[in-house]
C-alpha positions in Angstrom: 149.4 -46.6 -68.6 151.6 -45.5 -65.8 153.0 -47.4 -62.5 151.1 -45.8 -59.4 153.2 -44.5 -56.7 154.7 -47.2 -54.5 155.8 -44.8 -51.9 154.8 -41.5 -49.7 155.0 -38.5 -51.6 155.9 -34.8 -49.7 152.7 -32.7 -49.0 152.0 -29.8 -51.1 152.7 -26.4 -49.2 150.0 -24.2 -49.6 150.9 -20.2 -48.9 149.6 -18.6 -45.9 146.9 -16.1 -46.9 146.9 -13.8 -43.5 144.7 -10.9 -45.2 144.5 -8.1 -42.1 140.8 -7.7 -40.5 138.6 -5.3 -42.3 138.6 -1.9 -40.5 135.3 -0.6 -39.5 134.1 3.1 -41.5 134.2 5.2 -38.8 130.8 6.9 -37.1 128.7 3.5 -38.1 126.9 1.5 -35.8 126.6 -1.3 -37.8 130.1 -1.5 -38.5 131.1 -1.1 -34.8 128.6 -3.5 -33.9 130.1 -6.3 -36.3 133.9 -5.4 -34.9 132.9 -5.8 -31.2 130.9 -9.5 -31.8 134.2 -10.2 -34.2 136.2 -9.4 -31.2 134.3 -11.7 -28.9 134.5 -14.4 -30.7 137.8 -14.3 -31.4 138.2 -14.0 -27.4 136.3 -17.3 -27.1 137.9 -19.1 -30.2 134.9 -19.0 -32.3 137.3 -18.4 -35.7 134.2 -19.6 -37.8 132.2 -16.3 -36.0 135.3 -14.1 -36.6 135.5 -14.9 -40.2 131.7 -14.2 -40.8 132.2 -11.2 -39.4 135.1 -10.4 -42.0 133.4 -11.2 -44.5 130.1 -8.8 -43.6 132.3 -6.2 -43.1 134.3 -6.2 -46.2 130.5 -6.1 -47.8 129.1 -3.6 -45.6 130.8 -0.6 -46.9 129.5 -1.1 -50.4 126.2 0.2 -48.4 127.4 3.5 -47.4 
């Protein structure tokens, strides 16, 4: 059996993943609609909002 560690260890860097926003298919209302509530969340620091909003429109264009 090993000796646990008597002492701090250095954290673990993680890379950034800063994927772009999803652009929204031009001449769709649904994918305008999900752009402009991305953009005002992000303009009132709702990040959870923001990344829903990412997330339905990466899906969305599957549907067109």
């Amino acid at each position: 059996m090993t000796e646990p560690t008597r002492y701090s260890t250095p954290p673990v860097e993680l890379p950034l993943c800063a994927d772009p926003d999803p652009v929204p298919v031009e001449g769709c209302a649904g994918c305008t609609e999900l752009a402009a509530v991305r953009d005002r969340a992000r303009a009132g620091g709702d990040m959870t909002t923001v990344s829903d909003c990412n997330v339905f429109l990466r899906r969305h264009p599957q549907d067109h």
